[in-house]
N, C-alpha and C positions, 0 to 999 in steps of 0.2 A: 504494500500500500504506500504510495505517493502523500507527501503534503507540500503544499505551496505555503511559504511563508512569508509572508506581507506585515511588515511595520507600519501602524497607520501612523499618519502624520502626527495626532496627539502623544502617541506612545512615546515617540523620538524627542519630541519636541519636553517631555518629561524627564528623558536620559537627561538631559544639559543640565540639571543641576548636581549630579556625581562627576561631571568634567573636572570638576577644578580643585573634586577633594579626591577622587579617585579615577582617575584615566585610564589604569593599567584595569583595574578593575571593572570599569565600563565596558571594555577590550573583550576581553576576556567573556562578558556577560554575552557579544553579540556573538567572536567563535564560538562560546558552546551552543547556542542556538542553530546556528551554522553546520555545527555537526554533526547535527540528527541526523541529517541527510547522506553523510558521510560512514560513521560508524559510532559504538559508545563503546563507552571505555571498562577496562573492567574491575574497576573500583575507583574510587573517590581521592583526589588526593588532599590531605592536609598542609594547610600552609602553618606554616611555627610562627609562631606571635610572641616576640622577645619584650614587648612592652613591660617595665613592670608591674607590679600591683601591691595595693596593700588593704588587708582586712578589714573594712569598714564595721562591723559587725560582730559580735563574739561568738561564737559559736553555742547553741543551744546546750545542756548539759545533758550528758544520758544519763538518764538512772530510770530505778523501778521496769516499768515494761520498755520492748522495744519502738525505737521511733522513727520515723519518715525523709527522706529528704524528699520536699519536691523540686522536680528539676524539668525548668518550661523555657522556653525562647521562640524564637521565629520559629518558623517549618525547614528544615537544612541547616540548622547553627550545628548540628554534630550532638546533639542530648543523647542518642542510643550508644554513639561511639564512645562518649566518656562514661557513660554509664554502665557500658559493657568491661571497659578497663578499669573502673575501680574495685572489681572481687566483689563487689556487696551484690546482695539481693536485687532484682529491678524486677520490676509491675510496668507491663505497658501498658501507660491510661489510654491509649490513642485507641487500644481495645474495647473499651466504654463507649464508643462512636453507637450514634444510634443506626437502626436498618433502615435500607431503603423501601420506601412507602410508607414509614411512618408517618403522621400528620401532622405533628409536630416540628417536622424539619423545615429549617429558613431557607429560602432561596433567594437565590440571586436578583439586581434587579432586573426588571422584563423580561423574567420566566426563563433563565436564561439556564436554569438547572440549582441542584441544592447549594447552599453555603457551607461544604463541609469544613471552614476557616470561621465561622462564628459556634461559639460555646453554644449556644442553643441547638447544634447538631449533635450533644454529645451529652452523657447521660451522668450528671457528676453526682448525682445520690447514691447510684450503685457505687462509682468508684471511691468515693467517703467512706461506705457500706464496707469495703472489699479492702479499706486501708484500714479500716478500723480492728475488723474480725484480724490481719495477718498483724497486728498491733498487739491485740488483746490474746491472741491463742495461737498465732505464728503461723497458721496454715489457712489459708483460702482458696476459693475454686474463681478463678477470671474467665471472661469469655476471651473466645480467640478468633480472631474480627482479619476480613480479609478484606482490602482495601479497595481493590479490582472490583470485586463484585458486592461494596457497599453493605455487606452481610455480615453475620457472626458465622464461623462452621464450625464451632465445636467449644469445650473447653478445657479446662485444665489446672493442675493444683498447683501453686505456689507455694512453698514449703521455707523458712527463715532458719531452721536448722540449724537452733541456737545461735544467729546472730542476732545484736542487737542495734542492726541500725537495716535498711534499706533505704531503694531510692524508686521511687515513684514518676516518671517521665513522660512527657507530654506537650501538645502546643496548649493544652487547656489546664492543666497543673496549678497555675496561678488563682484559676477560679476557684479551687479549695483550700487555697492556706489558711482564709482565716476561719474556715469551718474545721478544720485540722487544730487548728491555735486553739479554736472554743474549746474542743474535744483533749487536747492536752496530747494529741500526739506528734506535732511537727517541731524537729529537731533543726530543718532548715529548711530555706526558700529560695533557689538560686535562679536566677533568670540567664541563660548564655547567650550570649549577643556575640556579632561580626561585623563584619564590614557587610552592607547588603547587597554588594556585588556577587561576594563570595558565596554567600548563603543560599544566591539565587542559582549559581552556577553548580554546588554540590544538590540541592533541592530536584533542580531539574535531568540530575545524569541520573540519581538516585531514582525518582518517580519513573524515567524513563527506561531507565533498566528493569525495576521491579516488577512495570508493564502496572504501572497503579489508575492510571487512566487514560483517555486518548490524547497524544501528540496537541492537538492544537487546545485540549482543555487546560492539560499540564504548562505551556506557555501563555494562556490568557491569566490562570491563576500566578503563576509565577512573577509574570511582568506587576499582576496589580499586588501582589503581597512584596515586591522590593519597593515601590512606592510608598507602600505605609509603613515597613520593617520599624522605622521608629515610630512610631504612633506604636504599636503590637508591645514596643520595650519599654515605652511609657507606662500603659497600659497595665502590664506584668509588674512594673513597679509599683504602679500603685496599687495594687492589690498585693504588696506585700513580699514581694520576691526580688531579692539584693542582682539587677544588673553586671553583669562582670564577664570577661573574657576566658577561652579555655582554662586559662594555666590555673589565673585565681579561684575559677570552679573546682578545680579537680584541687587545689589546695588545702579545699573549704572543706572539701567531701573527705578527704585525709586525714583532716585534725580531728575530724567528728566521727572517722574511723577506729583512730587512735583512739583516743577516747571511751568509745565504746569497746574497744578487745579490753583498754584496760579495768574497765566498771566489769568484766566478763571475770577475770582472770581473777579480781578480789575473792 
């Protein structure tokens, strides 16, 4: 299958304002576009971000039962990759998505298909429910949600295995901190932000390899989620979730690691 891809005027005419803080990176957004048609790649590369950073924040303290991190950003900031390499537990909320033909689902404007980029697509009492139960008794059952085909197909037990910390990850995350906070299980709130060039470019090889929807849905979404990439980090902040870059993330997740093996090992 063929696709023609056409920049309309507005779209382009929106790229000018990353000109002058990211060029390489606007670059880059239109090759990967470009190479749909070419071939994809077969994995994602990360770029090292030597900035440094420093811990705005103290770290929640663990004790008594085990507790949460949530961990939320754009859609392609890299939340599953850091989340895969810190050893802890991880719950994918993005499993929590509701099914297609539900009635509840928001759509686009002029009917243009669902909004599966607004919380309102996504079912955050179960996954509170599902954080609470592997909180309170270490095992729960999650659905297992297929993205292609807007469905759940199955589910599966989540088991903590005497640790006491996890990590909870998602674009909708943010929307349960502070029902996590009420409830006394959130150890932390991390938001991982990029450059939205970069984000847009791992987002779209990602979606497009995984085959998550079609070609020209995946670059209409993509174009308008690097537009608003800050408004979304806003947003996540102010609901409660500390903004920050890989390194400082995966620092955050460390100390609160630490921590918890040593509350373990008392």
């Amino acid at each position: 299958m063929n696709f023609q891809i056409i920049w309309e005027a507005e779209a382009v005419s929106s790229a000018t304002r990353f000109i002058k803080d990211d060029p390489d990176g606007l670059r880059e957004v239109f090759l990967a576009v470009d190479r749909i048609r070419i071939t994809l790649p077969a994995g994602l590369r990360r770029r090292r971000d030597d900035r440094q950073w420093s811990l705005v924040t103290a770290p929640h303290d663990i004790s008594r039962s085990p507790r949460v991190i949530l961990l939320t950003g754009p859609s392609g900031a890299g939340k599953s990759r850091l989340s895969a390499r810190s050893g802890l537990p991880v719950m994918r909320l993005d499993d929590f998505y509701k099914e297609a033909g539900d009635p509840t689902l928001p759509m686009l404007p002029h009917g243009t298909g669902v909004d599966w980029d607004s919380a309102r697509s996504w079912d955050a009492e179960a996954a509170v429910a599902a954080v609470q139960e592997l909180c309170v008794k270490g095992r729960t059952t999650v659905p297992l949600y297929d993205i292609s085909l807007s469905a759940r197909v199955g589910t599966e037990t989540l088991d903590l295995d005497g640790a006491r910390l996890f990590i909870a990850e998602g674009i909708f995350a943010a929307d349960i901190v502070a029902r996590c906070r009420e409830l006394d299980l959130l150890a932390d709130a991390i938001c991982l932000r990029g450059r939205p060039t970069t984000t847009f470019r791992r987002r779209l090889l990602r979606d497009l390899r995984e085959g998550r929807k079609s070609p020209p849905f995946l670059l209409r979404r993509g174009w308008r989620l690097m537009r608003s990439e800050g408004a979304i980090v806003q947003r996540h902040r102010a609901l409660g979730a500390h903004p920050c870059g890989r390194d400082e993330a995966a620092e955050r997740i460390r100390l609160l690691s630490t921590a918890g093996e040593a509350r373990t090992a008392r």
